[in-house]
N, C-alpha and C positions, 0 to 999 in steps of 0.2 A: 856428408860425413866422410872422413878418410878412409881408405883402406885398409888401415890396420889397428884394430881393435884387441885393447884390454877389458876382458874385465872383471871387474872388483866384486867381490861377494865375499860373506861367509863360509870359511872352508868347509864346513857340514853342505854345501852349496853344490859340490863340486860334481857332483852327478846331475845336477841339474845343469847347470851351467855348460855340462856337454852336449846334452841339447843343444842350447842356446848356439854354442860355437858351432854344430852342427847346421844349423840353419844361418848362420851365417858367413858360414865357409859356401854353401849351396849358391848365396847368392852373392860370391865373388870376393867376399873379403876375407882376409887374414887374421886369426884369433894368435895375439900373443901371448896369451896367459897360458903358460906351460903349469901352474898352479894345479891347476884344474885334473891332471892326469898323472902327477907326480907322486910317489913313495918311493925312497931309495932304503933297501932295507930295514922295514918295516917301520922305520922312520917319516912321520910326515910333518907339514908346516902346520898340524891341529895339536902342536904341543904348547899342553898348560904348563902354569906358572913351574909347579916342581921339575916338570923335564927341563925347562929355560933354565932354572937356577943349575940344576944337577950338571950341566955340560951347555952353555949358553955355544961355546964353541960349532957345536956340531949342530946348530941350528943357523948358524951365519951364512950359509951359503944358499938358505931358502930365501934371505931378503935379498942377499947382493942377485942371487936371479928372479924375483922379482922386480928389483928396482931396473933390470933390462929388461924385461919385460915391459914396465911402465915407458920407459926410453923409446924404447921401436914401435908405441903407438902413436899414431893419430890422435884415438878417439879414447875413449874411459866411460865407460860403460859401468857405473855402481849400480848395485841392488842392493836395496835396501831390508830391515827384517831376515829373521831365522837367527836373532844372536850374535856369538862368536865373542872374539877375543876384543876384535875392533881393528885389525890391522887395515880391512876397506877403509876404515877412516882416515887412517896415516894415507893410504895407497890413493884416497879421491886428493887430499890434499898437496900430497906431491904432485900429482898431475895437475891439479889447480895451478902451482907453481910454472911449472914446466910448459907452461900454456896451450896445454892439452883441451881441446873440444871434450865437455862433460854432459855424461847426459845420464840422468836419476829415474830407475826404475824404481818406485813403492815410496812407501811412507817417505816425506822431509822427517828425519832425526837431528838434523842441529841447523843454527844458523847459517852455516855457510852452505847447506842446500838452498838457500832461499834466494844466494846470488845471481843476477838477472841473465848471466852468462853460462848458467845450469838449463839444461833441457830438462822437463818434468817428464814420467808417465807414472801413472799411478801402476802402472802393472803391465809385464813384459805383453801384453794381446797387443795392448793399447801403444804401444811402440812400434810392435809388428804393422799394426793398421796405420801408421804413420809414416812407416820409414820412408816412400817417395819425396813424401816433404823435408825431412831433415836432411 
């Protein structure tokens, strides 16, 4: 697995996910998802449909630093389950593109999880307990 890891969740995610980065800062890699720790005045990327319309502007700089985000990874790391908007969906499939190593923690939700070039776990243990092999 590369060194530097995104990754993809549910914004309601994002305390957990620090864990996650937590533990994987520990064992030497790089967490590029600034997602995860961001509000810039009381502003965050968990704006619904009415904020987007009301000022779509002032939400444009949550994708364009995401999308560097996605850029400076290796690896993409999606979690699946908890909701959301769906923007981890846009975010697995860009890195699909970008030919990013993918690897799917929890439920497959659409076909292109099922891609034979997706790593599966059903749940972030079961990854932990793997990681030497990946």
């Amino acid at each position: 697995m590369g060194h530097r890891i995104y990754l993809a969740a549910a914004y309601e995610r994002n305390d957990e996910m620090r864990g996650v980065r937590d533990v994987l800062v520990a064992l030497g890699y790089e967490v590029t998802s600034r997602w995860i720790d961001q509000e810039v005045s009381g502003q965050t990327e968990a704006a619904g449909p009415a904020e987007l319309a009301a000022d779509p502007a002032a939400y444009v700089k949550f994708a364009h630093k995401d999308l560097d985000d996605l850029r400076a990874a290796d690896t993409v790391i999606s979690f699946t389950g908890g909701g959301g908007r769906g923007g981890r969906h846009v975010e697995f499939g860009i890195a699909h593109t970008l030919g990013k190593r993918l690897v799917l923690v929890g439920p497959r939700e659409h076909v292109f999880h099922t891609l034979p070039e997706v790593a599966w776990y059903p749940d972030w243990t079961s990854l932990a307990m793997a990681w030497p092999r990946i």
